[in-house]
C-alpha positions in Angstrom: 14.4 44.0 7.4 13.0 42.3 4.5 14.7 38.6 4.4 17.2 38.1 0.8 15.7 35.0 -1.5 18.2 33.0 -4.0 15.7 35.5 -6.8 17.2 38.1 -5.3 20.8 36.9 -5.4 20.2 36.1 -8.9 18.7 39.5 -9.7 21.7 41.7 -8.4 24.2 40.0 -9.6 22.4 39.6 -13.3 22.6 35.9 -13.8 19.8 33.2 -13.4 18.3 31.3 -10.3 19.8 28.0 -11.5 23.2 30.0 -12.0 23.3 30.7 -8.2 22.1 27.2 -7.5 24.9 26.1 -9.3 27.4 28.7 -7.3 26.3 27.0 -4.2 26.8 23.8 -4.8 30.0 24.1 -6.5 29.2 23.0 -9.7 32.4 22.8 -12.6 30.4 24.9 -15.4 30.3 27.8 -13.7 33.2 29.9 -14.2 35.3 31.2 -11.0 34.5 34.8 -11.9 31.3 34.4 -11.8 31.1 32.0 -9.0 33.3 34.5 -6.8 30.8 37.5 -8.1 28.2 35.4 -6.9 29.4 34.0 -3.5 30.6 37.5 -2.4 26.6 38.9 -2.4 25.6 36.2 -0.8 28.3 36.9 2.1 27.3 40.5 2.1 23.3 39.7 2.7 24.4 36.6 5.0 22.0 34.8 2.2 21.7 31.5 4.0 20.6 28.7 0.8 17.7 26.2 2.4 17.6 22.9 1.0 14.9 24.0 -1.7 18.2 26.4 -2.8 20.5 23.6 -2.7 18.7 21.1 -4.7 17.5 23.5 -7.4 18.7 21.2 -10.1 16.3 18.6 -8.5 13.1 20.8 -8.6 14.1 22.1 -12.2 13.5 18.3 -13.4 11.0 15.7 -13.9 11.6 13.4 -10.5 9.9 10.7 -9.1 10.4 9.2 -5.5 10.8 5.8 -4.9 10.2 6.0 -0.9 11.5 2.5 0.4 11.0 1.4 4.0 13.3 -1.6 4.3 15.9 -1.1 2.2 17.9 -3.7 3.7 15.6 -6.2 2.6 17.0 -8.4 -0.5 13.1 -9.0 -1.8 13.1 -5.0 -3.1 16.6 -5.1 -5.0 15.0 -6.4 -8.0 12.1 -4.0 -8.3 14.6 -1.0 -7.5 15.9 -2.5 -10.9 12.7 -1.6 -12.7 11.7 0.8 -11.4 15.2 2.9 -12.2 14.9 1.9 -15.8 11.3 2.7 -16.3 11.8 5.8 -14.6 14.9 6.9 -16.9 13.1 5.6 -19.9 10.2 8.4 -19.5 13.3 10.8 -19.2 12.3 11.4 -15.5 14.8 11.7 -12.8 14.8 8.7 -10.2 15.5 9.4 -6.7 16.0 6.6 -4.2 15.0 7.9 -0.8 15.3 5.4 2.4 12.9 5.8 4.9 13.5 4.5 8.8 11.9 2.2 10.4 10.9 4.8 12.8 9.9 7.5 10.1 6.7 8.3 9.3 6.9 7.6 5.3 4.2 10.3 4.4 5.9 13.3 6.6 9.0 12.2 4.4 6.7 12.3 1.3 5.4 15.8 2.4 9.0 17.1 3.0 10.5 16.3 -0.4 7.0 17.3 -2.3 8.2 20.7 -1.3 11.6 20.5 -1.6 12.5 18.6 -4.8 8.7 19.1 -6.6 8.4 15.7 -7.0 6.1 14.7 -10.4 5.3 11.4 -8.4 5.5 9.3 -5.6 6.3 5.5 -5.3 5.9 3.8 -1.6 7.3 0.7 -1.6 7.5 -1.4 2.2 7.4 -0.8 5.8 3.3 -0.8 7.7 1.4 1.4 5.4 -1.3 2.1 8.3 -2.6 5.6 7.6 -5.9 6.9 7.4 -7.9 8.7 4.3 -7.2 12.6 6.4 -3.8 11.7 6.0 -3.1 10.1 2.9 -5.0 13.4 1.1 -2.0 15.3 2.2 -0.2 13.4 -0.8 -0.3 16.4 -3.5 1.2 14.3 -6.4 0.3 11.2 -7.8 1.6 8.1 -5.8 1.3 4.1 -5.8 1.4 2.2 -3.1 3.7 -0.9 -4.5 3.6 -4.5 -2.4 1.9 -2.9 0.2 -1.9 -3.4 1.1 -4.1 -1.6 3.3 -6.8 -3.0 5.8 -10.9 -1.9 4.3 -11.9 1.1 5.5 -9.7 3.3 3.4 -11.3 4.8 0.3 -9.5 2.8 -2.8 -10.7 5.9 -4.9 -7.8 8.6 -3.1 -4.6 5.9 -4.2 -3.5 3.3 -6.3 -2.0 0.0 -5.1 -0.1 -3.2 -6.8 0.1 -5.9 -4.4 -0.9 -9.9 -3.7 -3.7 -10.3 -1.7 -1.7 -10.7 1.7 -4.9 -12.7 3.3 -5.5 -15.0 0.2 -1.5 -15.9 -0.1 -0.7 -16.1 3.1 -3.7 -18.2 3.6 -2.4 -20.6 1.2 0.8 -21.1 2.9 -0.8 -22.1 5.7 -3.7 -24.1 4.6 0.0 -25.9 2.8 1.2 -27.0 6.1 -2.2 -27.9 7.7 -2.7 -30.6 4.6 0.9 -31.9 5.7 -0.8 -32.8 8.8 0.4 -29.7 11.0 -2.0 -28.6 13.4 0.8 -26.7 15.9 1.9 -23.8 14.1 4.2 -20.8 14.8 4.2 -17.5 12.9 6.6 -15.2 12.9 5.4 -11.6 12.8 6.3 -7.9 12.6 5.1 -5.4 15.4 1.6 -5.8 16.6 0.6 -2.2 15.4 1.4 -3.5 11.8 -2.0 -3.7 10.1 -0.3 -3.4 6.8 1.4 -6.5 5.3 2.5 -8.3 8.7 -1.1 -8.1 9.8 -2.7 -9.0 6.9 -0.4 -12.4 6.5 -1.6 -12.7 10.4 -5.3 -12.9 9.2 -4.6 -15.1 6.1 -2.8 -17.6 8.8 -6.1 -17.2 11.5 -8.1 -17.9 9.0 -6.3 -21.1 7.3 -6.6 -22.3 11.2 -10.2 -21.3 11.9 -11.3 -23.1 8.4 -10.4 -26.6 10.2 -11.1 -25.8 13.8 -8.2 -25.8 14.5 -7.5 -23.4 17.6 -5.5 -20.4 17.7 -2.7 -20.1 20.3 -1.8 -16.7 20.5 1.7 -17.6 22.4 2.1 -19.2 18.9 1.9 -15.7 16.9 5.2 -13.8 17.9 5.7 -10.2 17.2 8.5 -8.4 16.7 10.2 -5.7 19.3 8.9 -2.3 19.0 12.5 -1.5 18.1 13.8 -4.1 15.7 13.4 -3.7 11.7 11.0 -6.9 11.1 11.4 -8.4 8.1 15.4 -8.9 8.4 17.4 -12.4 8.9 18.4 -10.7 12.6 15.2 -10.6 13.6 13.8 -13.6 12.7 16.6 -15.3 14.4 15.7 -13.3 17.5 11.8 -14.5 17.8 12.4 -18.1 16.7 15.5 -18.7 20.2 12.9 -16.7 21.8 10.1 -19.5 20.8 12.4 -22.2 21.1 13.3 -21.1 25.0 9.7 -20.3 25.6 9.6 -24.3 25.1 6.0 -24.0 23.4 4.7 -26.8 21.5 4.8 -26.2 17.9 5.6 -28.5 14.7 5.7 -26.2 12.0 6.8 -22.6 11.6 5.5 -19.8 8.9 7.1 -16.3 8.9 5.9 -13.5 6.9 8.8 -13.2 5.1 11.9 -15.4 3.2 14.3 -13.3 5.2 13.1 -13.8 8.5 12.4 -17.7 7.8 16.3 -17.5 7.3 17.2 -16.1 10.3 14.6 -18.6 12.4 16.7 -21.8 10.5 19.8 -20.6 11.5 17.9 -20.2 15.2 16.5 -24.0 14.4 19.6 -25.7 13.6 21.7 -24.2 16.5 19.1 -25.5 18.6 20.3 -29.2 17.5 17.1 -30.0 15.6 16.5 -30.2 12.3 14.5 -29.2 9.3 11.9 -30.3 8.1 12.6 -33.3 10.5 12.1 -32.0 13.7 10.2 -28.5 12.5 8.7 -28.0 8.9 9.1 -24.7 8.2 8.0 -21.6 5.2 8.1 -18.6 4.2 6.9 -15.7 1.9 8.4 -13.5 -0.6 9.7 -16.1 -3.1 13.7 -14.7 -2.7 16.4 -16.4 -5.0 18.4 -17.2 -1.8 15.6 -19.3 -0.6 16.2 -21.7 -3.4 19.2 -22.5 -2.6 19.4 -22.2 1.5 19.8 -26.2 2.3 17.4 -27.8 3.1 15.6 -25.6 0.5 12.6 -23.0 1.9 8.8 -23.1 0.8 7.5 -20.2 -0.1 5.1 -17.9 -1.7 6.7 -16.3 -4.9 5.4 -12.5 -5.2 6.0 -11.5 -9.5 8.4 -9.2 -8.0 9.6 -7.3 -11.7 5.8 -7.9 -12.8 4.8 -5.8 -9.9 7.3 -3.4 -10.3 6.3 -2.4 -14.1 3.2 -2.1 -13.5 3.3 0.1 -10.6 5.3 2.4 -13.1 2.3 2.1 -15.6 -0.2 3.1 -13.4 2.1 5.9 -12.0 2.7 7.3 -15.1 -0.5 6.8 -16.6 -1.9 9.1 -13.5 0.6 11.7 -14.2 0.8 12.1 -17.7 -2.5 11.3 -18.8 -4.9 12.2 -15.3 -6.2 8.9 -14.7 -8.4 7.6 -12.0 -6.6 5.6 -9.3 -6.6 1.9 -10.0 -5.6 -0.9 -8.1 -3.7 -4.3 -9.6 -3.5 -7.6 -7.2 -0.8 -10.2 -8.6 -1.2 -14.1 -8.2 0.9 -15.6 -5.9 2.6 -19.1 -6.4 3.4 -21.6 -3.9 6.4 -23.1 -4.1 6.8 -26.8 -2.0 9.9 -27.7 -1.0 12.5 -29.5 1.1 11.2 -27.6 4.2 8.3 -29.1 4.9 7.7 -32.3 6.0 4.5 -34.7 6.6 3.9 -35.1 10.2 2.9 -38.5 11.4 0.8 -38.5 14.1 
């Protein structure tokens, strides 16, 4: 028995696909008569509407994806801003889609690709750690925003708008070291992360290996397979769990603002305090940061800088078949009441 398609639906009961999409979904300017007309061949073929049916007014428009992997993460809100506005400026449609920290991102991407016929694609967070097979998949344009990948990926299959993690995250060390720290913990996502945590890992190996200074690894703490990294929670998690571990350290960097925040509150419960007893930074350049007391050092990412011109480059791929290009922001380091000298 040949299976019934929403074409068909529409066909025998002389209206148009979107009609029926609207019929499904219950949608006010349809009128009753028709809807019933409608809804009564569907229960006669047992027409079952897939997703692709049920979102018809999505494929019928101009959408691009903003994929976000750590939405709970206060550094994205303001780019969301941006990006929502450039989006609805080119008259596309935005669509916000969260992605779990145990999704993969591009079997998401793949899904909604077919279901909504996304225009383009913008992946912003989470460990960006596939390989050039996979990311060929991606049928639409797409940027990869904040997020850098390890060498060894052809730059020429996507576009990217990022710091360079290394170089930043380099400087934030090398800013503790010239305080006189020697003994310093960072604060990490999961060890598989060879996105943005692992990159900020390399920038801070490298800050130490510059003045022989010797790496401890039971100094570098990863986060839980099962924990969302870059969140206050966690960071409050690995700094008790450093601070029980009773390891020497003077001086703490986590690769983010959020997680430095959580290792404070970790700090000050401990009875020590900051930058007295621990000088500590972060990365990310939050607002909240700022004003947290004592007052956190940090790198600044151009957060709404970043954003617009990931939309540039996006639309410039779509609407006028560009090559890929890639766009790396300066960071800026900002010293404050969180770090201390340390007297030897």
């Amino acid at each position: 028995m040949k299976t019934i398609t929403i074409k068909d639906i529409a066909k025998e009961c002389g209206v148009g696909v979107s009609t029926v999409s609207r019929a499904i979904n219950n949608h006010p300017d349809i009128s009753d008569e028709t809807k019933e007309r409608i809804m009564k061949v569907i229960r006669e073929n047992n027409f079952t509407p897939n997703s692709t049916a049920r979102n018809l007014k999505f494929t019928q428009t101009k959408t691009i994806a903003v994929l976000i992997k750590g939405i709970e993460n206060p550094f994205f809100q303001k780019m969301l801003k941006v990006f929502e506005e450039e989006i609805q400026n080119k008259k596309y449609t935005f669509l916000l889609h969260r992605v779990d920290s145990n999704q993969d991102e591009l079997e998401v991407a793949l899904q909604l690709i077919k279901e909504r016929k996304l225009k383009g694609i913008i992946f912003l967070g989470g460990c960006f750690s596939h390989d050039e097979k996979r990311l060929k998949q991606i049928t639409v344009p797409f940027v990869l925003s904040t997020i850098s990948i390890f060498d060894g990926v052809d730059k020429n299959i996507y576009s990217s708008v990022s710091v360079d993690d290394i170089k930043e995250s380099k400087k934030a060390v090398d800013c503790l070291c010239d305080y006189g720290h020697e003994k310093i913990a960072i604060l990490a996502a999961q060890p598989w992360d060879t996105s943005i945590s692992g990159l900020r890992i390399e920038g801070y190996k490298r800050a130490l290996a510059e003045r022989n200074i010797p790496i401890n690894k039971n100094l570098i703490r990863y986060t839980l397979e099962e924990e969302n990294a870059f969140t206050m929670e966690n960071g409050y998690k690995l700094m008790k769990e450093l601070l029980e571990s009773e390891e020497e350290f003077t001086a703490v960097y986590a690769v983010s603002d959020s997680m430095i925040i959580g290792a404070s509150k970790a700090i000050l419960e401990s009875g020590k305090k900051i930058p007295e007893d621990y000088s500590i930074m972060g990365f990310d350049g939050l607002d909240i940061s700022y004003y947290y007391n004592p007052s956190i050092s940090t790198i600044r990412q151009p957060v709404e800088d970043m954003a617009k011109e990931t939309s540039e480059i996006l639309f410039n791929l779509i609407e006028n078949n560009a090559e890929n290009s890639h766009k790396i922001f300066e960071g800026e380091l900002l010293v404050r009441q969180s770090i201390a000298r340390l007297n030897k």
